[in-house]
C-alpha positions as CSV (number, residue, x, y, z in Angstrom):
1,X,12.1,-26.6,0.5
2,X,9.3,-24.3,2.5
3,X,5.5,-25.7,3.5
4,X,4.2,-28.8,2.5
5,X,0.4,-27.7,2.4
6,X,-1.9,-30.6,3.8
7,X,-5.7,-30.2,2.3
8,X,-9.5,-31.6,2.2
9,X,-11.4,-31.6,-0.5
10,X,-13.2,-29.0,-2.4
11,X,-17.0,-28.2,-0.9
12,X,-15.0,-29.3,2.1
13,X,-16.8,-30.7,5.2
14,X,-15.8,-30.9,8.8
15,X,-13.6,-34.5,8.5
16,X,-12.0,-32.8,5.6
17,X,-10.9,-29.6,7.1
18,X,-9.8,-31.4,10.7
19,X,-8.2,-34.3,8.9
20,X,-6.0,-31.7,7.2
21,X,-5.8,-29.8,11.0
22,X,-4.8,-33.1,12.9
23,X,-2.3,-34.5,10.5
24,X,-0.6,-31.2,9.9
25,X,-0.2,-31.2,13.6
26,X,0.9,-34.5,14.3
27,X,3.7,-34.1,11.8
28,X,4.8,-30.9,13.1
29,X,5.1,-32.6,16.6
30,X,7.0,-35.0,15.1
31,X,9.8,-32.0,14.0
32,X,9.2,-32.9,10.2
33,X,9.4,-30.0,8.4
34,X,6.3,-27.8,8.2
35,X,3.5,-28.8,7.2
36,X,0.6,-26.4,6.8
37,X,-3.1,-27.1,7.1
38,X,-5.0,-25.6,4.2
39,X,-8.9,-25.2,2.9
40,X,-10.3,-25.1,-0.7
41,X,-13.2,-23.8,0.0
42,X,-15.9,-22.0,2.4
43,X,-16.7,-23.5,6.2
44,X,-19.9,-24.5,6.5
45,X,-22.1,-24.2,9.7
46,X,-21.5,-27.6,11.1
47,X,-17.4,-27.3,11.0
48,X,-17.8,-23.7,11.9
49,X,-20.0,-24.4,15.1
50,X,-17.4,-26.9,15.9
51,X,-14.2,-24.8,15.8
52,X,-16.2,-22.5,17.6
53,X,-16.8,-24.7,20.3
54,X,-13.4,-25.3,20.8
55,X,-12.1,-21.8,20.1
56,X,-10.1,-22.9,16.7
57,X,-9.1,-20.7,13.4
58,X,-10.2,-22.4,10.5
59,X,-6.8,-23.2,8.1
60,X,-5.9,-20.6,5.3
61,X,-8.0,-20.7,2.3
62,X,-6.5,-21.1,-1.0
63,X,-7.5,-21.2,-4.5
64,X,-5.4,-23.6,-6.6
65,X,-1.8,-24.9,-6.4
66,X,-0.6,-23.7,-9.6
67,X,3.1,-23.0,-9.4
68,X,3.8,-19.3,-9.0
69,X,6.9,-17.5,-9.0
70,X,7.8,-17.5,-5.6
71,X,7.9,-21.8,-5.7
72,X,10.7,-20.8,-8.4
73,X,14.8,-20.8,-7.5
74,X,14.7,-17.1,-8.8
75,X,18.0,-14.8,-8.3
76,X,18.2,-13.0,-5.3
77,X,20.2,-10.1,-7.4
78,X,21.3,-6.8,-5.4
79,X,19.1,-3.8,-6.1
80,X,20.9,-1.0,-6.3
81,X,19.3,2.6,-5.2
82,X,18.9,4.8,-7.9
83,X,21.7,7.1,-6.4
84,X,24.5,4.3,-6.5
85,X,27.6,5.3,-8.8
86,X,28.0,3.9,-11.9
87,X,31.3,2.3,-10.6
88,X,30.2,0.4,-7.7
89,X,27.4,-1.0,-10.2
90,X,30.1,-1.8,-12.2
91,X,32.1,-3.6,-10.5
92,X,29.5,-5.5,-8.2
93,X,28.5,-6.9,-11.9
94,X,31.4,-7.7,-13.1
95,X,31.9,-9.2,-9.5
96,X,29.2,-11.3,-9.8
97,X,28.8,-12.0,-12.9
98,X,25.4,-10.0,-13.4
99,X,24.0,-8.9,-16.8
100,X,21.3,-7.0,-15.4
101,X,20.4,-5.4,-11.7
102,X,17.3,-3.9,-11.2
103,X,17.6,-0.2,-9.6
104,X,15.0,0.9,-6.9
105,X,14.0,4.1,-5.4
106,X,14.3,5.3,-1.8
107,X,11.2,2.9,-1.1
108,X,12.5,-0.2,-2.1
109,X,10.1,0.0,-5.4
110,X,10.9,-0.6,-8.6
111,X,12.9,2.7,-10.2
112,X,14.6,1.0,-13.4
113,X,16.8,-1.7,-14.6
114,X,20.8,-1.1,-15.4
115,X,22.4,-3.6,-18.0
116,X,25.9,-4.3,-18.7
117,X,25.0,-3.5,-21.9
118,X,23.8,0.1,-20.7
119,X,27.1,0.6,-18.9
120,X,29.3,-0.8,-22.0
121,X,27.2,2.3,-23.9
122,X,27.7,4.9,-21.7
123,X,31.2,4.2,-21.5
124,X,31.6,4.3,-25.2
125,X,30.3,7.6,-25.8
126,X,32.2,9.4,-23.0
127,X,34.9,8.7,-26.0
128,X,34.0,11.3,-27.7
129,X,32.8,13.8,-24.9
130,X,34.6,16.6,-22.1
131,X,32.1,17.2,-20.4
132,X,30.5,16.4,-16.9
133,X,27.4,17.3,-16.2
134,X,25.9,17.6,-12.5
135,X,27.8,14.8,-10.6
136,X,26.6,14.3,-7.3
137,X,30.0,15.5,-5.1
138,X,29.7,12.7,-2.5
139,X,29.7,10.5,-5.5
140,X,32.7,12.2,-6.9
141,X,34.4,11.9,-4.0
142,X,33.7,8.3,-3.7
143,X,35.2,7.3,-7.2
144,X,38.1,8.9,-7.1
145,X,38.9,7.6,-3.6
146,X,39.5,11.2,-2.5
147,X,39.2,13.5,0.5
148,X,37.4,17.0,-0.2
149,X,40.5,19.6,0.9
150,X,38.0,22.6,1.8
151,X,34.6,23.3,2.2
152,X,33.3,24.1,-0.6
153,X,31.1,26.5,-0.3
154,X,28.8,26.0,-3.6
155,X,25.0,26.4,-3.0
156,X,24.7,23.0,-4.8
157,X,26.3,19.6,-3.8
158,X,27.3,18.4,-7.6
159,X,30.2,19.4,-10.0
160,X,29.8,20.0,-13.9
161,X,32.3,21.2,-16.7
162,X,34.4,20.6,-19.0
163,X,37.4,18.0,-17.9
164,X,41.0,18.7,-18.5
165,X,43.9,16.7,-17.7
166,X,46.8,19.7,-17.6
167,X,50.1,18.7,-18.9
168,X,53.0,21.9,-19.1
169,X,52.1,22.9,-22.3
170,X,49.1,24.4,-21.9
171,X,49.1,26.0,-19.1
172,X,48.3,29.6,-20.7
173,X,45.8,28.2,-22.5
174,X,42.9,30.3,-21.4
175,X,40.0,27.8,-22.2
176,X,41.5,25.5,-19.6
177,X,41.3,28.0,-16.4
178,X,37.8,29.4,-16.2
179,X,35.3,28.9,-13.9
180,X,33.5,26.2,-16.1
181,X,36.3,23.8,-16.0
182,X,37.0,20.4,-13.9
183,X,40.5,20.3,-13.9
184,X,42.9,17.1,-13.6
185,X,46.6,17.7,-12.6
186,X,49.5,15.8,-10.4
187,X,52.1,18.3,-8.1
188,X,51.9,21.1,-9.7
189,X,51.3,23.9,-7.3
190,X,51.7,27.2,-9.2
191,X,48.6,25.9,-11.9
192,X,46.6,25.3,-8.6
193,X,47.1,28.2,-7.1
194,X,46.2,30.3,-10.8
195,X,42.8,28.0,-11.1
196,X,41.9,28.8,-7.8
197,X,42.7,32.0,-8.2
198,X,40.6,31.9,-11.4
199,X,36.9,30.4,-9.9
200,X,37.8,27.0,-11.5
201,X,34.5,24.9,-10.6
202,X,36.8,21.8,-9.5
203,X,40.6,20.8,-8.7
204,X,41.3,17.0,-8.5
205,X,44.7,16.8,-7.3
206,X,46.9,13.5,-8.4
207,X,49.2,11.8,-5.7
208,X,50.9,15.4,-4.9
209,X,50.6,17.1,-1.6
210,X,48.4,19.1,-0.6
211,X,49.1,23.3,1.0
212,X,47.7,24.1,3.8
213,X,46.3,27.0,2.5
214,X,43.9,25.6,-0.1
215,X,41.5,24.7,2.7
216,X,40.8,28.1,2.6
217,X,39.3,28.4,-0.9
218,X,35.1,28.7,-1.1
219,X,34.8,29.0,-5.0
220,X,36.6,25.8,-6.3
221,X,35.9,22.2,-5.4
222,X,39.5,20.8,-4.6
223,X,39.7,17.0,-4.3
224,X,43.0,15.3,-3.0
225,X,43.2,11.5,-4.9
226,X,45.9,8.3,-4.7
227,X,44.9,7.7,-8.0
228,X,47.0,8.7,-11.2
229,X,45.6,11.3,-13.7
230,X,45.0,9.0,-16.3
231,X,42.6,6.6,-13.9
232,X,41.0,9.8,-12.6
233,X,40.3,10.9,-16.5
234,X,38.5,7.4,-16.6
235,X,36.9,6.4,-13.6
236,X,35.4,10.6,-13.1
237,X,32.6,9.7,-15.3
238,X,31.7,6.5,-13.4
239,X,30.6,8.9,-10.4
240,X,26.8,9.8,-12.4
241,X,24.1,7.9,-10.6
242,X,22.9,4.5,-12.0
243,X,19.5,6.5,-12.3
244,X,21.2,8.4,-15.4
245,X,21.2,5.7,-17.6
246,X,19.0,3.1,-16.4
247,X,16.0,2.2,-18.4
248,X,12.7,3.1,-17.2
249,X,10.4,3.0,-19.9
250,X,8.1,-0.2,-20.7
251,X,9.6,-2.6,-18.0
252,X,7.8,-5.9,-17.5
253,X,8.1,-7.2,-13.8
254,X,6.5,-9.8,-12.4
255,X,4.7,-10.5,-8.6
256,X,5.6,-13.3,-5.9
257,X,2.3,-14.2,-6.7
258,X,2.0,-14.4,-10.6
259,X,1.4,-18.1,-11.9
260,X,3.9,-19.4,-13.8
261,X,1.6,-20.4,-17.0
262,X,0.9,-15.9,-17.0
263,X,4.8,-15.3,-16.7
264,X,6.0,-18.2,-19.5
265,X,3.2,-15.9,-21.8
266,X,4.2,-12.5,-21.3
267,X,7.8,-13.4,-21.4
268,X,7.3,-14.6,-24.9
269,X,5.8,-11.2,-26.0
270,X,9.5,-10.0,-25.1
271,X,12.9,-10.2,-25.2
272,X,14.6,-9.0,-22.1
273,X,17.9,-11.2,-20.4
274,X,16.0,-10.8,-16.8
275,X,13.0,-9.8,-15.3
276,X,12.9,-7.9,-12.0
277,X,10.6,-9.2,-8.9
278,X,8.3,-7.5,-6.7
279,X,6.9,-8.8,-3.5
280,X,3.1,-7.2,-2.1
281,X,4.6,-4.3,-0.8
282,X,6.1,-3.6,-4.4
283,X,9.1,-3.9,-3.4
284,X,12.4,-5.8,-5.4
285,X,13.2,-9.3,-4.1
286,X,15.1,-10.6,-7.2
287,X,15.7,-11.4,-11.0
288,X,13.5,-13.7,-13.1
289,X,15.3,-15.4,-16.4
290,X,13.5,-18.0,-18.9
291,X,15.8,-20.6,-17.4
292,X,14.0,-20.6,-14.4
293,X,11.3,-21.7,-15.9
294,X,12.6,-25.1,-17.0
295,X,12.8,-26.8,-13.7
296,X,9.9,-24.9,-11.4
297,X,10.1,-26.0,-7.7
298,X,6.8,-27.5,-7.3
299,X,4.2,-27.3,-4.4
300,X,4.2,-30.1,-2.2
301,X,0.9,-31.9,-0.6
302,X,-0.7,-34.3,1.2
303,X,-4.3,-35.1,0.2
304,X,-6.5,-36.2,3.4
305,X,-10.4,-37.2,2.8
306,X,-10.5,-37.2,-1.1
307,X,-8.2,-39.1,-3.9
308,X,-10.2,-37.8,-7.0
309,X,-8.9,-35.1,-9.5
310,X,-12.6,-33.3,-9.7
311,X,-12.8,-32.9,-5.8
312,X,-9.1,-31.1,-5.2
313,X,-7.6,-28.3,-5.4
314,X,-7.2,-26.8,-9.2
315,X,-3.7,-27.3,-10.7
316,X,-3.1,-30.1,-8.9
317,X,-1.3,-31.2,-12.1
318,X,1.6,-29.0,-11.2
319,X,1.9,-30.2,-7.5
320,X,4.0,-33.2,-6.4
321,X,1.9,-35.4,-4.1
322,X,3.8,-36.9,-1.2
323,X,0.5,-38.6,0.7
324,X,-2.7,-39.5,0.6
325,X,-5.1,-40.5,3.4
326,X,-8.2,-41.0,2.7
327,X,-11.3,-43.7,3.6
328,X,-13.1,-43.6,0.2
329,X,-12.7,-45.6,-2.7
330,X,-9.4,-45.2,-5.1
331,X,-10.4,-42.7,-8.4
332,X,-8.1,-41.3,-10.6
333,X,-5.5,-39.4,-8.9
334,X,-2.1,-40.5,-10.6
335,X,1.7,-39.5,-8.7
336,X,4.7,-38.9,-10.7
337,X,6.3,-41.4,-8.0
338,X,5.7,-43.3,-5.3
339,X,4.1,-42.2,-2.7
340,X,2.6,-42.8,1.1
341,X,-1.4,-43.9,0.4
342,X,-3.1,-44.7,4.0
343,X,-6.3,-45.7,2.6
344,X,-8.9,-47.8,5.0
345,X,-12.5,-48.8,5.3
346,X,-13.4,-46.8,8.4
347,X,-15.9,-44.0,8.4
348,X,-14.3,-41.4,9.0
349,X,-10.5,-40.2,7.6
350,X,-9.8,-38.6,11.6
351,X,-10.5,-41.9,12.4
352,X,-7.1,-43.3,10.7
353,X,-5.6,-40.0,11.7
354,X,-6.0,-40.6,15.1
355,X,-4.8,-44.1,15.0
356,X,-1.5,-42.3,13.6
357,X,-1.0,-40.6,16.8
358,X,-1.3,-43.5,18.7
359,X,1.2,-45.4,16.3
360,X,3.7,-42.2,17.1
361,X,3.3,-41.9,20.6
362,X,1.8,-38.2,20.3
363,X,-1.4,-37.3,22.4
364,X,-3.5,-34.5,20.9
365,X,-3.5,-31.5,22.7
366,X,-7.4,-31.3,24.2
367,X,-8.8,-28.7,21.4
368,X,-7.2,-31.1,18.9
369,X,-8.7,-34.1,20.1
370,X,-12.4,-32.9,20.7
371,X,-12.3,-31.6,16.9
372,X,-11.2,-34.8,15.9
373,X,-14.1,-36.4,17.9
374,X,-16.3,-33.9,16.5
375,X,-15.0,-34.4,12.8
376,X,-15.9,-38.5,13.4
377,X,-19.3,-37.3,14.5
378,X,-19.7,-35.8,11.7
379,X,-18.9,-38.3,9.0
380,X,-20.6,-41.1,10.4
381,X,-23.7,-39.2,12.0
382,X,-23.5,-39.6,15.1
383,X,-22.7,-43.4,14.7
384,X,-25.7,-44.0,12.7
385,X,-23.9,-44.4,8.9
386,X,-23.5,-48.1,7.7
387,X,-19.9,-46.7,7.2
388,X,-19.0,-46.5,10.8
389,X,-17.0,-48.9,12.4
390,X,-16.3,-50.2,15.8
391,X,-13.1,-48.4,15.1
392,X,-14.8,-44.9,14.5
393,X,-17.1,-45.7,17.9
394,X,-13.5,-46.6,20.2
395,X,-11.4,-43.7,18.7
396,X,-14.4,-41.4,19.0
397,X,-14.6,-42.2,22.7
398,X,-11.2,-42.2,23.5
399,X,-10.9,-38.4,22.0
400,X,-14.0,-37.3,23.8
401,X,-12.0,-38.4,26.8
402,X,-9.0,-36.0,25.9
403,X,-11.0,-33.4,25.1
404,X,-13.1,-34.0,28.2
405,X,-16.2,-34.0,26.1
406,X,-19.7,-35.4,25.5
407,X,-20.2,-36.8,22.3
408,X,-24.4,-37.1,22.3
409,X,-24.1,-33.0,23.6
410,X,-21.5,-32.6,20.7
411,X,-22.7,-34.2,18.1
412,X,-26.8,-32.3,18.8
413,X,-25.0,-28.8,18.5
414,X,-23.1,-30.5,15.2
415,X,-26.2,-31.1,13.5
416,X,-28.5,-28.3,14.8
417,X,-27.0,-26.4,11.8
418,X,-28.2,-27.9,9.4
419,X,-30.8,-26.4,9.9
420,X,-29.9,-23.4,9.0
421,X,-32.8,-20.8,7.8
422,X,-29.9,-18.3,7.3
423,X,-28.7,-19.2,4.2
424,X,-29.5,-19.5,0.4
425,X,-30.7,-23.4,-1.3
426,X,-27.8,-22.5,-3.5
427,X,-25.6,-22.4,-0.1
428,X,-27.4,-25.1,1.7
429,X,-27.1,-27.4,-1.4
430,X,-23.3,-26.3,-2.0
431,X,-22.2,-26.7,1.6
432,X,-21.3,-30.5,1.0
433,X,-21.1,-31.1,-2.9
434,X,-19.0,-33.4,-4.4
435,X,-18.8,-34.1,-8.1
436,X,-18.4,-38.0,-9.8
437,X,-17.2,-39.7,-12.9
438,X,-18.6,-43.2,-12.9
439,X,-18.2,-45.2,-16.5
440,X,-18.6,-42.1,-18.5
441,X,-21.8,-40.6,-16.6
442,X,-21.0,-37.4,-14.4
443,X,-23.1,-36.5,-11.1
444,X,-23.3,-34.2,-8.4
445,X,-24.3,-35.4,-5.4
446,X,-24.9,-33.1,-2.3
447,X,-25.5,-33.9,1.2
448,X,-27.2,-32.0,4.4
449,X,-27.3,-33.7,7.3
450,X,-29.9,-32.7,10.2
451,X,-32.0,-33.1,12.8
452,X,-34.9,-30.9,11.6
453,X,-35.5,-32.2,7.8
454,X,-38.7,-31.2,7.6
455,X,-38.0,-27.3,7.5
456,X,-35.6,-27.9,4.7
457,X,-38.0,-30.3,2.8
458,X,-40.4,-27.1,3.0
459,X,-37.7,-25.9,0.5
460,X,-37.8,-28.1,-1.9
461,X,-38.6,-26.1,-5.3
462,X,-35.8,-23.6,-4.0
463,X,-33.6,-26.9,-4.1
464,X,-34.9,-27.9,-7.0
465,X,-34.5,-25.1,-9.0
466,X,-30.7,-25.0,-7.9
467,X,-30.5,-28.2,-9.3
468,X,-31.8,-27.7,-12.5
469,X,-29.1,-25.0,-12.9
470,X,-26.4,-26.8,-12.2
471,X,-27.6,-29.6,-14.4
472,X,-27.3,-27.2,-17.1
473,X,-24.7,-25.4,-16.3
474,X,-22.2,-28.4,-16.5
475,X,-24.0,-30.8,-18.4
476,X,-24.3,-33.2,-15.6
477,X,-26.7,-36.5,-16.5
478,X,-27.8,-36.5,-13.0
479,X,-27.9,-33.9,-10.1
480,X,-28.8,-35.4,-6.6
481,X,-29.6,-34.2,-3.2
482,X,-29.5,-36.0,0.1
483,X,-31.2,-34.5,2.8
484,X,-30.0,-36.9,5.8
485,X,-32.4,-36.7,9.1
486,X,-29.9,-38.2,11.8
487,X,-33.4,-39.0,13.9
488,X,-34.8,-40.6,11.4
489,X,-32.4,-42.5,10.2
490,X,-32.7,-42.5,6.5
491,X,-32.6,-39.4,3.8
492,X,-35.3,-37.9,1.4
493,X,-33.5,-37.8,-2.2
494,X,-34.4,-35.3,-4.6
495,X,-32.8,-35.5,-8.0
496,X,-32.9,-33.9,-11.7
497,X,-32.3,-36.6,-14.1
498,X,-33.7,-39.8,-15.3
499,X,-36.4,-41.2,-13.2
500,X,-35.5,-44.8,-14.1
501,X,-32.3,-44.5,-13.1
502,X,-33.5,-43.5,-9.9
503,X,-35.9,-46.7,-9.7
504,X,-33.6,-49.2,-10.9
505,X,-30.8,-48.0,-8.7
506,X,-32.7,-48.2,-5.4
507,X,-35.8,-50.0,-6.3
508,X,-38.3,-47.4,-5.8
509,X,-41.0,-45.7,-7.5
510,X,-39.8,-42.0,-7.3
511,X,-43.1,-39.6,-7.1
512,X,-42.1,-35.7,-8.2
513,X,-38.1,-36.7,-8.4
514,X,-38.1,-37.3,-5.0
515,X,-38.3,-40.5,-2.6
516,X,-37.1,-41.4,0.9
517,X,-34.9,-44.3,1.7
518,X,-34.6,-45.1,4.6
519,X,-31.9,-46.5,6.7
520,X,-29.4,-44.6,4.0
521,X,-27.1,-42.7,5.7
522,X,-23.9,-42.2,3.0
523,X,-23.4,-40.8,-0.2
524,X,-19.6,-42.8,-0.1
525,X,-21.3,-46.3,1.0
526,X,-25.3,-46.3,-0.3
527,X,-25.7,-43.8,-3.1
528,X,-22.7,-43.9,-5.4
529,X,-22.0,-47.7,-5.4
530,X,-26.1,-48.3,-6.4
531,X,-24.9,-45.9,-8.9
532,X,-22.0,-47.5,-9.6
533,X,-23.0,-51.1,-10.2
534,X,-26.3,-49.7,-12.6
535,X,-23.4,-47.8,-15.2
536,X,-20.6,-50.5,-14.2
């Protein structure tokens, strides 16, 4: 059924991308099947001085979870080489019940595609022709079930001319021994001895034996075959390469990687029974048809740290949802079925994750268990968030034990990068951005959490100006950022919106769209439910 990807939110923060770390291990410890830990978006410097710390990869990144042709149950078709006989094509299609194979060249790339239809042609206008053009010995030889009787000492290694299948009354016709002709003939000895006599380009001999002496001819091609003249007269044109008739002109072909919604388009702009498959390498991996397309084998995930459609991954429409684990309030996330939801007031989702182990009897490995501390750190700053719980504080500590850790020393080099002077206001104020819907009013609300807030409030017009262009650029009705000073307990709030909003929702006089509220710690539990209860 292949990976069940587990992921954070978008914007993601550190308890998002360890949430989606720890639960993907715990499962696969458990010997479910895999589960893979994934990111939607950049790591910021907090997580990234975290995994650091403990010498950790951050997950894959990925874009969206739109279905894409590799999720589908596409045919896993042979590809023949472009030097495969017509006959063996043949008959592996009618074998298998193929309409059309795709045909590849010495690489494994795409060369052409061969239809039945193709083959029925071909077949048909042999009808009405003699001759053989520049058939690939080996291949002749293959066809006709044969053995070569001499070494033929051509300088080329294919046959062409005009086929004859002898019977006794022509034998002194003089258009049928020449050195242009490919003739057919059972035991008849004295004609075989006269054509080789004569140059003729090819002998296939018919169930009749064979003399000794017709090893030694170099100018004719002799053949010895089991079959019977009149299969040989049929199956002789079946030894031309697949490449001969294949078509190569305007073929549409799709990647592993396409997205359904592109394929479903281009394939209406055509008419084709089957489209070939190339993986990255451009190499053929199988057959695409518009069935296919009706049942899709969708992505499978498990949400941790987010339940709301504008903070996950794009497409999310097209992915079947088997979890969700989360410590924020229910949105608007709907599941075609039931699912697992592990959804509790705690302030932090590594928190619950942690408590999983413990219900499964799995310990953490040490790096595990110090990034979960970390992650708890992180959410509920250092402890100091109204959403921590005693919960967060006992898990925290029995982690840092694990992990054989300090969590005052941890959670300092955590926040020291907020900080960061490196990096753009547009960066700083994207690092932790999370979009809202509340009662018909959309926001974006961005957090920074450090221990140094006055060298980002130097920033504030940069901030500000970011703002403004995102309030624009989306047509948000408000735009607010949190800058959270863990040693200060409370956060300075600048916004771009309406100012009595602002004042009625926290009961302050804003001065220059920007205040300070102390003792507020959490977007989740102090800024969107003011917000909240003023549009509710």
């Amino acid at each position: 059924m292949g990976e069940i990807y587990v992921t954070g939110h978008r914007n993601p923060d550190t308890d998002a991308i360890v949430s989606a770390m720890a639960y993907a291990h715990l499962r696969n410890a458990l010997g479910d099947r895999e589960y893979k830990a994934v990111r939607l978006g950049g790591v910021n410097d907090e997580t990234q001085r975290l995994l650091d710390h403990f010498g950790v990869e951050a997950p894959l990144r990925i874009k969206n979870m739109r279905t894409q042709v590799h999720d589908l149950d596409y045919d896993q078709t042979p590809a023949f080489n472009w030097s495969v006989t017509m006959s063996l094509a043949w008959q592996t299609m009618r074998d298998q019940s193929l309409n059309v194979v795709p045909i590849v060249d010495d690489d494994g790339h795409l060369y052409g595609m061969l239809s039945a239809g193709d083959l029925a042609a071909y077949e048909m206008q042999t009808m009405y022709e003699n001759r053989i053009q520049e058939v690939p010995l080996f291949n002749l030889i293959s066809v006709l079930e044969g053995t070569l009787v001499n070494e033929y000492s051509t300088e080329t290694s294919s046959v062409s001319g005009e086929l004859f299948i002898t019977i006794p009354q022509n034998y002194e016709d003089p258009a049928l021994i020449n050195p242009e002709s490919i003739l057919v003939c059972g035991d008849q000895p004295e004609l075989i001895d006269r054509a080789i006599e004569a140059g003729v380009r090819c002998l296939i001999v018919c169930r009749a034996d064979v003399k000794p002496e017709w090893a030694e001819a170099r100018n004719t091609c002799i053949i010895s075959t089991p079959l019977s003249a009149r299969r040989v007269s049929r199956v002789i044109y079946l030894a031309l390469p697949v490449s001969r008739i294949s078509q190569r002109k305007d073929i549409t072909y799709f990647h592993l990687s396409d997205y359904v919604d592109d394929v479903q388009e281009q394939m209406l702009k055509s008419r084709y029974r089957s489209y070939p498959i190339v993986d990255e390498n451009e190499q053929v991996v199988g057959t695409l048809s518009r069935y296919h397309l009706l049942r899709p084998r969708r992505k499978q995930v498990v949400l941790v740290d987010h339940n709301e459609i504008s903070q996950s991954v794009p497409g999310l429409e097209q992915v079947d949802i088997l979890e969700i684990i989360d410590h924020h309030r229910l949105a608007d996330i709907q599941t075609g079925q039931p699912i697992h939801v592990r959804n509790e007031p705690v302030g932090s989702t590594n928190t619950i994750i942690a408590s999983m182990y413990q219900e499964n009897g799995v310990v953490p490995s040490p790096k595990m268990a110090g990034l979960m501390a970390g992650a708890i750190l992180s959410d509920t700053v250092m402890f100091k968030s109204p959403t921590c719980t005693k919960r967060d504080i006992t898990m925290a500590e029995r982690l840092s034990r694990i992990a054989n850790v300090s969590l005052d020393e941890l959670g300092k080099e955590l926040f020291a990068a907020g900080s960061s002077d490196g990096k753009s206001a547009e960066e700083l104020f994207k690092t932790d951005y999370k979009q809202f819907h509340i009662s018909g009013q959309n926001i974006g609300v961005s957090q920074i959490t450090s221990v140094d807030s006055e060298r980002l409030l130097e920033r504030k017009d940069e901030f500000m100006a970011v703002m403004e262009q995102e309030k624009k650029e989306n047509a948000y009705d408000l735009v607010i950022l949190m800058i959270t000073d863990v040693l200060l307990e409370g956060s300075h709030l600048f916004y771009v919106g309406s100012d009595d909003v602002i004042q009625q929702a926290f009961t302050v006089v804003p001065k220059d769209k920007h205040v300070f509220l102390p003792k507020v710690m959490s977007r989740k539990k102090q800024i969107i439910p003011m917000l909240t209860a003023l549009w509710g």
